[in-house]
N, C-alpha and C positions, 0 to 999 in steps of 0.2 A: 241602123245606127242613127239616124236622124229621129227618130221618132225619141231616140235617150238623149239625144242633144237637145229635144225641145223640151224632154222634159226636168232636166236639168235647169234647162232655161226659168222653165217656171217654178222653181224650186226656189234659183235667183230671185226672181223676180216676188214671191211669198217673203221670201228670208232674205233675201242678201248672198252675196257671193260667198263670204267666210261661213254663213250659215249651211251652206252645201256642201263648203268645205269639212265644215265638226260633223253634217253626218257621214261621211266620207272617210275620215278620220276614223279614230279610237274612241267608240262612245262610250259611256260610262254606264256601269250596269241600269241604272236608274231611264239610262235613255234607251239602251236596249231593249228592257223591260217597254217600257211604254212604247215602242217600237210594233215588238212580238205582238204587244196586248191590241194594236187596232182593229177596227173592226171596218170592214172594206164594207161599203153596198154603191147600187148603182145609182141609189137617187141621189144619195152623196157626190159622188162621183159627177153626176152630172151639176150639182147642185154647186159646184167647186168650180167649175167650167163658165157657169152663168155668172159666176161672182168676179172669174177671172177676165171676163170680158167689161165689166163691170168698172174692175180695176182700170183696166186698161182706160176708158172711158173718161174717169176720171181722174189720171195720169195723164191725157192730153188737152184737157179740160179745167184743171183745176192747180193755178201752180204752186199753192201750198202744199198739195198732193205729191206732187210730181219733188219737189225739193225736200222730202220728208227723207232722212237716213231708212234703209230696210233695216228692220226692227231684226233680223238676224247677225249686223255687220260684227255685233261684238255681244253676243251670248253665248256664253259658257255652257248652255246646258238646253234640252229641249222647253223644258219644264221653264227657265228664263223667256224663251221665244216668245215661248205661249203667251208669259204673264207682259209679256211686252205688248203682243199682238192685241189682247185683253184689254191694255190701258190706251190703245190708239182706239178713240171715238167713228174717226171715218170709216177704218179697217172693219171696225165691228159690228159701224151700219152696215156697211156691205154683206158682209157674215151673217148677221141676223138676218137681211132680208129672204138670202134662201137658205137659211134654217140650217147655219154651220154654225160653228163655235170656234173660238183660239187652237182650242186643240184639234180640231179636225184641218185648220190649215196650218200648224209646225207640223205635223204630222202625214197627211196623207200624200201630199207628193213624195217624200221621202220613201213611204210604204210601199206606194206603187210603183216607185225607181227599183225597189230593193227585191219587190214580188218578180215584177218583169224580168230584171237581170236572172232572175234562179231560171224563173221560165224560161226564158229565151238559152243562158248559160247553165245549164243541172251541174257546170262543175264548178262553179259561184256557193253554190247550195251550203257547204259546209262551212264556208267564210262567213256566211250570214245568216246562220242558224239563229243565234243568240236574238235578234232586231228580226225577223223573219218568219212568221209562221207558217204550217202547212197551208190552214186556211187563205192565207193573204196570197199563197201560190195557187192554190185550188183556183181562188177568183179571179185571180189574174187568168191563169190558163180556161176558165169556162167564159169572159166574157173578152177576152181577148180582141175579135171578130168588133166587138160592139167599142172597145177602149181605142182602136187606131183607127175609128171614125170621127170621132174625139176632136176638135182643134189644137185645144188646149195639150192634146197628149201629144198628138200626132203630128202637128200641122196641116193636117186638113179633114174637109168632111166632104 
């Protein structure tokens, strides 16, 4: 349970709380779709993790940073996040340096909140068919072992 608490947390902390809330929610096919369609790897994956520390970094550091609304608090839509996430400069240094994009952070925590729930819950599976692919389950459940050494995911390593 703690390991979906944290990663919740940083789902928050990407988007905003009501941004966890809309994926949480009733997405709209549009965000389903883009949901379903990610594509999970682990350099990403790791590559998310360095950025999140990153953040962190300079959220204690930096208090323009730190008082900036989460570009999730009031978007309607994944596709809104993104183009949100896209126009914040600092967000996107950080992104580019390890070689992410807008859509790999509205996106991949959510993906791996939704992978891991099927994993861990197989009776989740049919609730989240639609935002949920096999593959995004396959990965979750082959790299498993390697995701809850993670900080970012797990809280610890």
């Amino acid at each position: 349970m703690k390991r979906w608490m944290k990663l919740a947390a940083v789902a928050a902390l990407a988007v905003g709380f009501s941004g966890v809330a809309q994926a949480a929610a009733d997405l709209s096919p549009a965000d389903k779709a883009a949901m379903h369609s990610y594509v999970l790897s682990m350099d990403k994956v790791k590559a998310f993790g360095d950025a999140m520390k990153d953040f962190e970094a300079l959220d204690k550091s930096d208090p323009a940073f730190k008082a900036m609304k989460p570009v999730g608090n009031d978007s309607k839509s994944i596709a809104e996040m993104e183009s949100k996430i896209a126009a914040n400069p600092k967000i996107m240094g950080v992104l580019r340096k390890h070689g992410l994009s807008a859509h790999d952070m509205a996106l991949m925590p959510f993906v791996l909140m939704y992978a891991g729930m099927i994993a861990e819950y197989p009776q989740a599976g049919a609730k989240l068919a639609e935002e949920t692919s096999p593959a995004q389950i396959t990965f979750y459940k082959q790299h498993k072992a390697e995701l809850a050494k993670m900080s970012w995911l797990s809280g610890g390593q």
